[in-house]
N, C-alpha and C positions, 0 to 999 in steps of 0.2 A: 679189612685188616684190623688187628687188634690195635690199640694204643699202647707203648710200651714207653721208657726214659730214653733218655738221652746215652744216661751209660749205658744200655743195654744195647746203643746201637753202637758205639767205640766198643765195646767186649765185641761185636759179631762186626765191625769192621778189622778187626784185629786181627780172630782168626781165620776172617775171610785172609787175610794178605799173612798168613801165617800158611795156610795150606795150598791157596792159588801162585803164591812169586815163593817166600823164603825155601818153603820148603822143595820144590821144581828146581830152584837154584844150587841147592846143596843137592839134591839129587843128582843133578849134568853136571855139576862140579866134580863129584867122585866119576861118575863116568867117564869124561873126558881123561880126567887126569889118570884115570887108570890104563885109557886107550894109546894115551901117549906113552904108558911105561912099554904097552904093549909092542910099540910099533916096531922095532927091534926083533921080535920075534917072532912075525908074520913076513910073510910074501910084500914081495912091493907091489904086488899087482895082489888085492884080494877080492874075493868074491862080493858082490855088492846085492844078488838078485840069485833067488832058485826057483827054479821050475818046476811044472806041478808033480813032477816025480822025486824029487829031495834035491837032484841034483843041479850046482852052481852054472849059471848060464849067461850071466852078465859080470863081468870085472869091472875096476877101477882101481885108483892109489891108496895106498893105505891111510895116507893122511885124511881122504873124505870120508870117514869113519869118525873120529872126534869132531873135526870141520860139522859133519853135517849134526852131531847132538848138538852141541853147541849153538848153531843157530836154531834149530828147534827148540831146545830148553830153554834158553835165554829169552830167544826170541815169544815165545808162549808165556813165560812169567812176566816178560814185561808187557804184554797185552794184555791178558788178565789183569793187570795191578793196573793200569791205564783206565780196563772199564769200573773195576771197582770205586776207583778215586771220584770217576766222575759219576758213575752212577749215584750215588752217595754224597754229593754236595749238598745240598736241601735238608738232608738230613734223616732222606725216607731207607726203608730196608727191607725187605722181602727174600721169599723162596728163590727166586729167579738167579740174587747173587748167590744165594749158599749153594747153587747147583752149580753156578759157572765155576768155584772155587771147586768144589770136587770134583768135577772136571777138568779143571786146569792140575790137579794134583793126580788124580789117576791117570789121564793122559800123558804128562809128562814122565810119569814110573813107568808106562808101558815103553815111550818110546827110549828113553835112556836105556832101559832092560834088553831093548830086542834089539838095539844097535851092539850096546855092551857086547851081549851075547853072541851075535852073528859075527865078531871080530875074535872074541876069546876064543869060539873053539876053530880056529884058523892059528891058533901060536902051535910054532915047530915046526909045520907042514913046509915043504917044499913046493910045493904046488898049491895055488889056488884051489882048482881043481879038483882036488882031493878034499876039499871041505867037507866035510858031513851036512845032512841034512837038517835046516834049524825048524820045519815043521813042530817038533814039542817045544823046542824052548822058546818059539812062537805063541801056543797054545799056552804054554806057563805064564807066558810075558803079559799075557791080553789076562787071562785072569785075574792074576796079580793086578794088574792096572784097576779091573773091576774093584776088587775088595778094596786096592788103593781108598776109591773116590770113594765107593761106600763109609770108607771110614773118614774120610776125608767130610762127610754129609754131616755123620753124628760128632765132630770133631768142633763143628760150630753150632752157636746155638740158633734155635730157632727164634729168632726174631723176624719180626713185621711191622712194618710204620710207613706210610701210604703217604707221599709229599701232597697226594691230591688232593681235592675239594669238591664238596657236594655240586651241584651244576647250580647256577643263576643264573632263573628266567632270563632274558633280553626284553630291554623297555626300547618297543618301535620307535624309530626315528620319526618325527612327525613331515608327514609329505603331503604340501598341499596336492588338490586334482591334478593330475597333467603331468606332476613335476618329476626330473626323472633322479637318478641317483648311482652312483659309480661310486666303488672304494676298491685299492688297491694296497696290496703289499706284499713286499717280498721277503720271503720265509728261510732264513740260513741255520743249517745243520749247525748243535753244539757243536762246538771246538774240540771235545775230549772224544767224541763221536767222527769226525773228520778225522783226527787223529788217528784213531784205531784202521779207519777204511784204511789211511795210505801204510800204516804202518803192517799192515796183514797183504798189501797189494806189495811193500819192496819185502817182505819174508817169504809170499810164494815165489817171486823175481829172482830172490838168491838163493831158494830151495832151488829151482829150474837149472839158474848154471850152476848151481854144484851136481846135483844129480847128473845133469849133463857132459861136467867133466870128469865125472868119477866112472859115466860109459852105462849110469844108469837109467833103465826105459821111462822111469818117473817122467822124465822132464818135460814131455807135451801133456802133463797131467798139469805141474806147478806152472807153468805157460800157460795154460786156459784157467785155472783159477787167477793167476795175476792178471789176464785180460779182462776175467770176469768182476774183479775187482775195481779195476781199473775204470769198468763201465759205468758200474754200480756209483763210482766216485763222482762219474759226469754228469749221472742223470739222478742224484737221490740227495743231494746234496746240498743243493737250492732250488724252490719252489715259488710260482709267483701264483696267490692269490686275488682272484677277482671277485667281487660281487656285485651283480649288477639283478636285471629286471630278467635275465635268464636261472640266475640261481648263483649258487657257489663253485667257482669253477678253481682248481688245484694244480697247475699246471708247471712240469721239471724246466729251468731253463733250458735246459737242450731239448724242449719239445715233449718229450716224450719222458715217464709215463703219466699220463691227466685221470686228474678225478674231478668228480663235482656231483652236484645237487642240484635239480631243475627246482625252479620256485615252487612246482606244481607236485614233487614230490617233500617240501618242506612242513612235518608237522607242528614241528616247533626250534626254537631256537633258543641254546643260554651260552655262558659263559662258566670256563670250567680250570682249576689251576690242575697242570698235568706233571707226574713224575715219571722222567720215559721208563726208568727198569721196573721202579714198584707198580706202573699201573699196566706198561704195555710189554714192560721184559726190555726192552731196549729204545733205540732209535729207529730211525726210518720209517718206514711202509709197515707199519703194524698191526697186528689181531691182539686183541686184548682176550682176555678170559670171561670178561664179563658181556662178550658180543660187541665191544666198539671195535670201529676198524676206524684206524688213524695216518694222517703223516704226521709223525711226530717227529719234529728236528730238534728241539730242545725243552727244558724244563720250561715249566710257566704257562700263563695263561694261553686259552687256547677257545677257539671258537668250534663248539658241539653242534651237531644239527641231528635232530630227532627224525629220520623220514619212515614214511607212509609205506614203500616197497621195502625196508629191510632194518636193520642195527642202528644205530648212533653213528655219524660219523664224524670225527676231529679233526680237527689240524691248528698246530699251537705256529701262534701268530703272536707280532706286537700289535699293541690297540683292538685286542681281541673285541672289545666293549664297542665300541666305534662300528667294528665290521658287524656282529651280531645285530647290531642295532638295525644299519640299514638290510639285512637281510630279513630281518623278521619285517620290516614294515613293507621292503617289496612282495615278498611270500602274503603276508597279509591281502594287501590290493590285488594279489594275484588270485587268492582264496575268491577274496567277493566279487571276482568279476567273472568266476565259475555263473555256470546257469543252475 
């Protein structure tokens, strides 16, 4: 990534939370408020769901029509503004956020638009029923959303600024003959990173009972995304690291899912300072662009392992230095006691 200033990354945090929250907000702000003028003038009971032939096939209240923009909008601009902030503490900046901001910005135009839409042409009708088919202003709604984010893309600049750091070798632990060597630690997901998990797992939780009570089929959708959420929170969250005379082993406190590094596939070992969005796009179980695959829970140093069968592999740890250490000199003794 290139090296750019400091103010260039304040200008492209700016209009990152210019196009990902302010402007999402002002958009569901008009929609709502215009749903609520509406309510008045639609059915109490209105169409919420059509069928692949135009016509309305699920009902609900009219109220879950603003209800559900409103936790959608809101609820999306404050998630976006959430990863932004934290992604960006360090001070690094990349592609990765200027895409989630156009995405936070066209996404939220499509769905303000096609909720709007699906209620407005429902004012006067006596019957649900009688709804027209929203198929076009479906196909409007999604486009729009498209040129949305596009614009939303050129709307910030491109900047780039990599929190990371070149790798540094690891200097082996020194181990007499015989001796053996154990290090341990346990590995905790940032805090603005835990944050987003729960805060996306109670947004599908309340997408589900609204969709639910509004008689919508959604709701074993936002059900199994809040479970699937909810998973992700138990097992990805915290990590206990080991390294011993087997290798590097990566393991979720609830067991499952484990990674690691046998000594015998270790070519080398350093130490490396990691920036989860500019290096790996996020948190969690990660693929980077440049072929590392990581647990990355939080900024900061982290302990790289160079192996023999595949990519680099990461996991940012405290005393990254400490662990590298004895991992390179077990791998080493394990090296020369190859034939």
């Amino acid at each position: 990534m290139t090296t750019t200033s400091a103010a260039d990354v304040r200008r492209a945090r700016r209009a990152y939370l210019a196009v990902a929250t302010w402007i999402p907000i002002a958009m569901t702000s008009v929609a709502v408020a215009l749903m609520i003028m509406w309510l008045g003038d639609v059915p109490a009971s209105i169409a919420v769901h059509w069928g692949p032939g135009g016509a309305p096939d699920r009902f609900g209240p009219a109220w879950s029509s603003p209800l559900l923009a409103a936790i959608l909008g809101y609820g999306l601009a404050g998630l976006f503004a959430g990863i932004g902030a934290g992604g960006s503490r360090s001070g690094e900046w990349g592609p990765v956020l200027r895409f989630l901001g156009a995405l936070s910005c066209g996404l939220s135009f499509f769905l303000a638009t096609l909720i709007t839409v699906a209620l407005a042409v429902q004012r006067g009708l006596a019957d649900a029923a009688d709804a027209p088919s929203i198929l076009i202003p479906l196909a409007i709604a999604a486009g729009a959303g498209i040129i949305t984010g596009i614009s939303a893309w050129f709307l910030q600049p491109a900047v780039a600024v990599s929190g990371g750091s070149a790798a540094t070798p690891a200097s082996a632990l020194a181990l007499g003959p015989g001796e053996r060597a154990v290090w341990l630690r346990t590995a905790t997901m940032a805090r603005p990173a835990i944050i987003a998990i729960i805060g996306v797992t109670l947004l599908m939780a309340a997408l589900a009972i609204t969709s639910g009570l509004a008689g919508g089929e959604l709701w074993w959708l936002f059900t199994a995304l809040a479970v699937l959420f909810a998973i992700l929170s138990a097992t990805t969250c915290v990590f206990r690291v080991r390294v011993s005379e087997a290798g590097l082993r990566v393991t979720s406190i609830a067991g499952f899912p484990r990674f690691g590094v046998a000594s015998a596939d270790v070519a080398g070992v350093s130490v490396v300072n990691v920036a989860p969005v500019a290096d790996f796009g996020g948190w969690g179980i990660r693929s980077g662009l440049d072929g590392r695959f990581g647990i990355v829970l939080r900024g900061g140093e982290a302990i790289q392992v160079a192996r023999r069968s595949g990519g680099p592999f990461v996991v940012t740890v405290d005393d990254a230095a400490t662990g590298a250490a004895v991992l390179s000199a077990l791998a080493a003794r394990e090296t020369a006691a190859r034939p």
